[in-house]
C-alpha positions as a Python dict, from the first residue, in 0.01 Angstrom:
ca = {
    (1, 'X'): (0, 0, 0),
    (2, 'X'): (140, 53, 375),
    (3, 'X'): (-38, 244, 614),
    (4, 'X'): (231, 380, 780),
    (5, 'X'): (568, 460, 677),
    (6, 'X'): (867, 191, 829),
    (7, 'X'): (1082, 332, 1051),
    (8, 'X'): (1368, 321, 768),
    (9, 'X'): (1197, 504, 535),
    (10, 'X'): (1116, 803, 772),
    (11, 'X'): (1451, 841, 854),
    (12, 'X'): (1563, 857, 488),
    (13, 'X'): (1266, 1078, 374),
    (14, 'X'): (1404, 1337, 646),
    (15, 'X'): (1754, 1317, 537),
    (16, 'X'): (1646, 1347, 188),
    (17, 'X'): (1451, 1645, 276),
    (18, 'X'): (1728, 1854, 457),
    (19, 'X'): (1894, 1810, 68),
    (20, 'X'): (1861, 1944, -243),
    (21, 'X'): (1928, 1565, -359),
    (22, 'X'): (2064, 1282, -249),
    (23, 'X'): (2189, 915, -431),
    (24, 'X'): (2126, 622, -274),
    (25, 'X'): (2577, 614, -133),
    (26, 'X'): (2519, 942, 19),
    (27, 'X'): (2195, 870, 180),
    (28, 'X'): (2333, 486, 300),
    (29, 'X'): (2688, 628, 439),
    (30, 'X'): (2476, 952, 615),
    (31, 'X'): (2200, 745, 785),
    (32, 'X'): (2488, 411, 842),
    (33, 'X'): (2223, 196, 676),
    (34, 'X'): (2284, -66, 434),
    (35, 'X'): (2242, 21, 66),
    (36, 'X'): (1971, -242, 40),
    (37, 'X'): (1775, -175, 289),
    (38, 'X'): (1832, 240, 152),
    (39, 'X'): (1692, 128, -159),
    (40, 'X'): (1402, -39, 5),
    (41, 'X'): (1324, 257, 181),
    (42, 'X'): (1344, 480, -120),
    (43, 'X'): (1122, 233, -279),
    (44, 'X'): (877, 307, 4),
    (45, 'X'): (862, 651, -11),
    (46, 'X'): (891, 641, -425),
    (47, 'X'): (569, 397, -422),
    (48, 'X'): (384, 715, -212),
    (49, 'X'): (519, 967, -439),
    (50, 'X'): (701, 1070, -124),
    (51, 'X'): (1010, 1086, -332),
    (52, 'X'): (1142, 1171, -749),
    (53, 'X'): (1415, 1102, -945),
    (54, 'X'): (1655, 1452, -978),
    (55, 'X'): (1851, 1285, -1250),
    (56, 'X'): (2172, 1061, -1224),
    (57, 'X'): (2058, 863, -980),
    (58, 'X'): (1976, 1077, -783),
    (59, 'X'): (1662, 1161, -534),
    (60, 'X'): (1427, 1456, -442),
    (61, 'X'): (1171, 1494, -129),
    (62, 'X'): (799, 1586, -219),
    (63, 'X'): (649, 1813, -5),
    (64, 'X'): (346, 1543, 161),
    (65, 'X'): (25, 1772, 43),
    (66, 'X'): (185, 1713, -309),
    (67, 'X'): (224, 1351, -315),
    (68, 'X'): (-117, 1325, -154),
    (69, 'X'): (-239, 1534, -461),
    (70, 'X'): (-121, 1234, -677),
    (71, 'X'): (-197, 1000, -474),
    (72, 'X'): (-600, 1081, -370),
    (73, 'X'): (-672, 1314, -719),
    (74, 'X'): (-771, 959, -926),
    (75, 'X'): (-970, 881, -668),
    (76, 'X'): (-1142, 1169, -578),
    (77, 'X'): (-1274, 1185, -934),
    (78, 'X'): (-1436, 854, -941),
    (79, 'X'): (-1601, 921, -599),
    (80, 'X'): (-1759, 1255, -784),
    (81, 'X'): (-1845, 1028, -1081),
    (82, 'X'): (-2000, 767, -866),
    (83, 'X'): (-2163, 1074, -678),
    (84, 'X'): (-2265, 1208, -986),
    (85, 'X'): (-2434, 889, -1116),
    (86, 'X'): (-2592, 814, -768),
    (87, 'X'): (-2744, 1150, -845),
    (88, 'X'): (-2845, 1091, -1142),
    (89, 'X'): (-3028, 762, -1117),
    (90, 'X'): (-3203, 935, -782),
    (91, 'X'): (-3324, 1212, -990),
    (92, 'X'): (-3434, 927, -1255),
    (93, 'X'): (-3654, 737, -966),
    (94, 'X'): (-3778, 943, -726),
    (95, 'X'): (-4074, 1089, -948),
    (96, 'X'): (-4159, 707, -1004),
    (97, 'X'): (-4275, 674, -671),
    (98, 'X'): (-4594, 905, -605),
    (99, 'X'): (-4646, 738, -945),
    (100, 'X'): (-4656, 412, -827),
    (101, 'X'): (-4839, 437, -510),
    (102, 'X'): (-5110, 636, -702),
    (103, 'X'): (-5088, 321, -940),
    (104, 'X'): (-5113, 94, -649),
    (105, 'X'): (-5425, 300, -459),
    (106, 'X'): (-5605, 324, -798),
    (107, 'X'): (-5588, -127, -816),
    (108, 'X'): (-5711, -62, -473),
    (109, 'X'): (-6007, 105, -573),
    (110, 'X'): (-6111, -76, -903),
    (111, 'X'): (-5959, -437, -881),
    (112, 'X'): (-6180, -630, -627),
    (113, 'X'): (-6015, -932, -676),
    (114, 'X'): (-5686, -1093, -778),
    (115, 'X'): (-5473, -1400, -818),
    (116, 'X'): (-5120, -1311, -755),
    (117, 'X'): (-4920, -1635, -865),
    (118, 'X'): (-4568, -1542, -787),
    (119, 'X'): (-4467, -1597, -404),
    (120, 'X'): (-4225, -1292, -429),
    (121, 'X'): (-4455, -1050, -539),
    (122, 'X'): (-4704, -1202, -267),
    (123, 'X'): (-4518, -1126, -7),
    (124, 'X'): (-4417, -791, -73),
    (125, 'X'): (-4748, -721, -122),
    (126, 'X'): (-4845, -824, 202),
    (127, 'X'): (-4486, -597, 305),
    (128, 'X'): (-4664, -294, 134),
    (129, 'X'): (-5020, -352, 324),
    (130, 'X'): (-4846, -417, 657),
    (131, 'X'): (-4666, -99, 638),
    (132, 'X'): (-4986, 73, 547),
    (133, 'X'): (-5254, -63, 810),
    (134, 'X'): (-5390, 203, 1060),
    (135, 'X'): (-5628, -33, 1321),
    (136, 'X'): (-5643, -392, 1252),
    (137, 'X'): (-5418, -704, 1132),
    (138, 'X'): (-5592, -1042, 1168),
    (139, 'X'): (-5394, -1344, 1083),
    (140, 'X'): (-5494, -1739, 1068),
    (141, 'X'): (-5212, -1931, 1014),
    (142, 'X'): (-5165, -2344, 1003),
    (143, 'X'): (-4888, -2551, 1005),
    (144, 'X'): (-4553, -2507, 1220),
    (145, 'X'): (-4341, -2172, 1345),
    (146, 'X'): (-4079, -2048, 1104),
    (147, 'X'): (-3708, -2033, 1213),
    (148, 'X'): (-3606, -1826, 1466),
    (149, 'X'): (-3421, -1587, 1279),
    (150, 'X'): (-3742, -1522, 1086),
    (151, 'X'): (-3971, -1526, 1405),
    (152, 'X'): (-3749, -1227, 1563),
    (153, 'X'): (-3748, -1027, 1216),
    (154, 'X'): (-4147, -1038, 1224),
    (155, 'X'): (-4162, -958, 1552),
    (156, 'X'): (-3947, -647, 1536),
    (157, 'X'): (-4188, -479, 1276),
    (158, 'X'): (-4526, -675, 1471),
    (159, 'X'): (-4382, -436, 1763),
    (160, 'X'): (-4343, -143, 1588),
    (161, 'X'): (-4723, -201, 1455),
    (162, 'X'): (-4833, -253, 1795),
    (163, 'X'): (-4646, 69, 1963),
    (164, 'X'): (-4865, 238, 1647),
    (165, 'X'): (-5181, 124, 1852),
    (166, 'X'): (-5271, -107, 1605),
    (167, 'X'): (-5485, -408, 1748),
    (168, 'X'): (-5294, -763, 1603),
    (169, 'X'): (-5476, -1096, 1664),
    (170, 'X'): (-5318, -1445, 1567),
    (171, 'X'): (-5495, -1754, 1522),
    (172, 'X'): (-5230, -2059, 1513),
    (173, 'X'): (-5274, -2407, 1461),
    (174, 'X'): (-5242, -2632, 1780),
    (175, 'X'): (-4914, -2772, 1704),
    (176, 'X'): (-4765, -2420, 1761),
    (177, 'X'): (-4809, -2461, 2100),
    (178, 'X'): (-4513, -2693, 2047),
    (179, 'X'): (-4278, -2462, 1888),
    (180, 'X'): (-3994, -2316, 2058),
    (181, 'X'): (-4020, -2010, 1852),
    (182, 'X'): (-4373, -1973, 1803),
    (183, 'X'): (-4369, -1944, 2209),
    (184, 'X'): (-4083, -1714, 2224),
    (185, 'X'): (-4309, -1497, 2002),
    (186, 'X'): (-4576, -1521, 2236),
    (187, 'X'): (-4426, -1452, 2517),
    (188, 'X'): (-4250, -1145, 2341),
    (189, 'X'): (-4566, -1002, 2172),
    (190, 'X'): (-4815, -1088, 2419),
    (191, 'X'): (-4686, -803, 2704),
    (192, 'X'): (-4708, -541, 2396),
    (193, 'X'): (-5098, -616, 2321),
    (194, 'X'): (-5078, -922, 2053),
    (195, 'X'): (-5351, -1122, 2098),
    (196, 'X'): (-5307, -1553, 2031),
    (197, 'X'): (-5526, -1813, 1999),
    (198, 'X'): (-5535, -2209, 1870),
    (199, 'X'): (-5765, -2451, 1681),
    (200, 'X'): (-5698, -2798, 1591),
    (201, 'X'): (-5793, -2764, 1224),
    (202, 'X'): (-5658, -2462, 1075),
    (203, 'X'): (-5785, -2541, 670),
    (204, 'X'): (-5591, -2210, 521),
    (205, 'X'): (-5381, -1915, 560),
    (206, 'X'): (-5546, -1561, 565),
    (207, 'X'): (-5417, -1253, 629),
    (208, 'X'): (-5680, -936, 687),
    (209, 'X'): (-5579, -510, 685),
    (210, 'X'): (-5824, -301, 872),
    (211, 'X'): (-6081, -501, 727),
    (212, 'X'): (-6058, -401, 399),
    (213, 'X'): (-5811, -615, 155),
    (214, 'X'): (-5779, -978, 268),
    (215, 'X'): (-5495, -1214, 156),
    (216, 'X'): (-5576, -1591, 163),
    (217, 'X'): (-5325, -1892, 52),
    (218, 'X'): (-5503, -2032, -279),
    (219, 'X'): (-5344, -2402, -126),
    (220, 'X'): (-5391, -2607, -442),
    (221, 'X'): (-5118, -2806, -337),
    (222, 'X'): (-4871, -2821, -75),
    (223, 'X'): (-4638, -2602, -245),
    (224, 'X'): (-4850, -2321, -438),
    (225, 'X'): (-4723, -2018, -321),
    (226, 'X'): (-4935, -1812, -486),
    (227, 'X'): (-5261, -1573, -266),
    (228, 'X'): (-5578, -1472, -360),
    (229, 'X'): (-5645, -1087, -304),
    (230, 'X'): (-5970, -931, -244),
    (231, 'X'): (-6077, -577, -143),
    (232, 'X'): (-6439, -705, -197),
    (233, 'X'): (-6611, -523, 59),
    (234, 'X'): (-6891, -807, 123),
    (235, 'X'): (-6679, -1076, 54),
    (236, 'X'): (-6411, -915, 341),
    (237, 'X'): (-6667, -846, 576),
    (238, 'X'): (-6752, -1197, 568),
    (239, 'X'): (-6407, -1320, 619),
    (240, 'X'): (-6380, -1063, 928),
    (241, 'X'): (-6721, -1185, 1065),
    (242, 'X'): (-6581, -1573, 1005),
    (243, 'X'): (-6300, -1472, 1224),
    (244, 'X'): (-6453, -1325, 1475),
    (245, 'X'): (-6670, -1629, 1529),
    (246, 'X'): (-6403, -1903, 1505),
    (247, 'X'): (-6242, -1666, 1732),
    (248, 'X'): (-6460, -1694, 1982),
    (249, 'X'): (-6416, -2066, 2000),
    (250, 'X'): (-5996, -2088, 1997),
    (251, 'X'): (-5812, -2169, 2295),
    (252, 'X'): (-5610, -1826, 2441),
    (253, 'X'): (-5270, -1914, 2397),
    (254, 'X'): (-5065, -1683, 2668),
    (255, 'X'): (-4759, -1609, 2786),
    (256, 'X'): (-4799, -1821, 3056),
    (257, 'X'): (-4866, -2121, 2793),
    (258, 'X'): (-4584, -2037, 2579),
    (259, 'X'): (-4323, -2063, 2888),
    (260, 'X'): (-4465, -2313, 3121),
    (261, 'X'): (-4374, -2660, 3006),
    (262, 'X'): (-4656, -2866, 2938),
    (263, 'X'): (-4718, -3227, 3007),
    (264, 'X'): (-4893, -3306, 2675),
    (265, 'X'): (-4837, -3191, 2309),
    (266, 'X'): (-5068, -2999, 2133),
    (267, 'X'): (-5202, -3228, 1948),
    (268, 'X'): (-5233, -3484, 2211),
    (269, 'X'): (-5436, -3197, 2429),
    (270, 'X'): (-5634, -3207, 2089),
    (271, 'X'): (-5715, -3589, 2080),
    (272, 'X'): (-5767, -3564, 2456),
    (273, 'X'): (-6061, -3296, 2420),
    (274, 'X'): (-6170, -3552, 2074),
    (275, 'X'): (-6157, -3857, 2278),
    (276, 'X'): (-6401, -3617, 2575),
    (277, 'X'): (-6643, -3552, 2317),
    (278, 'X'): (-6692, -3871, 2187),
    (279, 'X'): (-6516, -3916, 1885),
    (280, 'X'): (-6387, -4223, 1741),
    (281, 'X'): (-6057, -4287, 1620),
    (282, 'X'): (-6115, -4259, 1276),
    (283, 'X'): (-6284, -3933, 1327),
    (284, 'X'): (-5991, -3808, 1513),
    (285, 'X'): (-5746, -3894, 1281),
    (286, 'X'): (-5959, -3767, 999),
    (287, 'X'): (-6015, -3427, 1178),
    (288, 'X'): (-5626, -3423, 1277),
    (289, 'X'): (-5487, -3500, 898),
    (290, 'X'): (-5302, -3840, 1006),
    (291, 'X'): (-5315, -4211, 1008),
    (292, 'X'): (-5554, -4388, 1234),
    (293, 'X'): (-5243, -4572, 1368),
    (294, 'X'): (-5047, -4213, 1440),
    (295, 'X'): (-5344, -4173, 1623),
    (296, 'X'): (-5381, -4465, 1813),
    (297, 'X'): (-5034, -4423, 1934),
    (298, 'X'): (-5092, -4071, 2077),
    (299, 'X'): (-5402, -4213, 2265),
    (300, 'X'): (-5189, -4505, 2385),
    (301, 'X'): (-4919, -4178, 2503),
    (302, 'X'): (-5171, -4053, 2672),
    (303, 'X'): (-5352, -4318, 2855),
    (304, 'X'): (-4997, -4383, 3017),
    (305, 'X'): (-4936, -4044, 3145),
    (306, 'X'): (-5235, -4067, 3301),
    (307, 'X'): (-5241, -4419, 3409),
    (308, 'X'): (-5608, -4459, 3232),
    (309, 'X'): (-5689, -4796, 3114),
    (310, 'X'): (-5988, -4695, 2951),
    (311, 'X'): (-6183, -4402, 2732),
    (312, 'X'): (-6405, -4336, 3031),
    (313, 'X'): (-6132, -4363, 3328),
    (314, 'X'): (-5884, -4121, 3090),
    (315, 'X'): (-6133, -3852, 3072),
    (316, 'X'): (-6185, -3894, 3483),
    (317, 'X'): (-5856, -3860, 3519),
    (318, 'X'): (-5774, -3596, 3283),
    (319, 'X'): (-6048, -3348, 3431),
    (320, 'X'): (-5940, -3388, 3756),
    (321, 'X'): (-5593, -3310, 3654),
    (322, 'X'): (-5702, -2985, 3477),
    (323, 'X'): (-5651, -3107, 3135),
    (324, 'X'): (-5982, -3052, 3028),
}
């Protein structure tokens, strides 16, 4: 359907209207138009209900408010029936929810522990404790950064957590420090009053709620996306205490880490700080979940940024640099 009438068809509705009817001859000799293109335009305004057969071939106007009765009354109907069954359905709902979250507070309260095996419902789980935490969100989590677009959508409700006053501290693995995201969350959060820190072994995910419930990754293999749940109130007062003591022993990771470049990669600062303290290669590799070859060839990396030809003259160098 056109959104506007042509020019032709404007013309001939007007003419049409100044008579009590008009054929298609009288309408093409008053206007000079071609009977075709007369016949197009009656089409036009016939399609809009615009115009009506009087009866040997000849043509009515309809008043406009008319046609647009014809025209929008169908429609106007199903929008109340839609409106009406939106309605409906809302009315049907609605008393489910006080239902539910009294449901939900009452598994609070009884179930101390839980296996959820199904990654969907785990996350919305961890959804409907994130929206409900009043002081305190502690997160460990290994591995690499998500995509961007997923970085920016946690951030945007991490801010509105933090403008809530509520205290958020992230421990990342190393490797983050490598992450173009990861950084750009950093450097994003960080001003607001998110806290960030790195290990170089980070064994398991874990996500704790005012020190309460506690979600942790149940990892038996790569792919298990299913979380253990507890609202244990020893067992989560452990966790929290195990935080707070690994903590204390991560590496700050700040703004000004996340957009200064860096001359070495997190996990060669890692083998760097392994090779200070001693360990051998094996252990290093061990500790840092790779071959002792990957490993070899990161400490070959880095005794050639430094020029070091030796454990003991890489360490020199590296602490005079500032590495260590």
């Amino acid at each position: 359907m056109r959104s506007m009438l042509t020019a032709n068809a404007l013309h001939v509705y007007q003419f049409i209207s100044a008579l009590p009817e008009a054929t298609v001859e009288l309408v093409s000799e008053g206007l000079a138009l071609r009977k075709r293109d007369t016949q197009e335009a009656i089409g036009e305004l016939a399609a809009l209900h615009l115009v009506q057969v009087a009866g040997d071939d000849a043509y009515v106007a309809v008043p406009p408010e008319v046609a647009l009765a014809g025209l929008v009354d169908a429609q106007e109907r199903q929008i109340l029936d839609l409106q009406r069954e939106v309605a409906e359905r809302r009315a049907t709902m609605l008393p489910l929810v006080p239902k539910y979250l009294e449901a939900r507070a009452r598994v609070s309260d009884v179930s101390q522990f839980e296996i959820v095996e199904d990654a969907t419902a785990a996350q919305q789980l961890l959804l409907d404790l994130g929206r409900r935490v009043n002081k305190e969100v502690l997160m460990v989590v290994p591995g690499r950064g998500s995509t961007v677009e997923m970085h920016e959508e946690s951030d945007a409700k991490d801010l509105k957590l933090l403008e809530r006053g509520v205290i958020r501290k992230n421990l990342y693995h190393e490797r983050r420090r490598d992450h173009a995201a990861t950084r750009n969350s950093v450097a994003r959060l960080t001003p607001a009053g998110a806290e960030f820190r790195t290990l170089p072994v980070v064994p398991w995910r874990l996500f704790m709620f005012d020190r309460h419930a506690a979600i942790l990754s149940r990892g038996r293999e790569s792919d298990d996306g299913a979380v253990i749940v507890t609202r244990d109130a020893d067992l989560v007062r452990l966790l929290g205490a195990l935080f707070d003591a690994v903590w204390e022993f991560a590496d700050p990771f700040t703004v000004d880490d996340a957009t200064t470049e860096q001359q070495l990669s997190a996990t060669q600062r890692t083998i760097l700080r392994g090779l200070a303290s001693g360990l051998t290669d094996e252990a290093l590799a061990s500790r840092l979940g790779m071959s002792v070859r990957t490993c070899r060839r990161h400490i070959a990396q880095i005794f050639e940024l430094l020029g070091a030809d030796s454990r003991f003259q890489a360490g020199a160098l590296a602490a005079a640099k500032g590495w260590l």
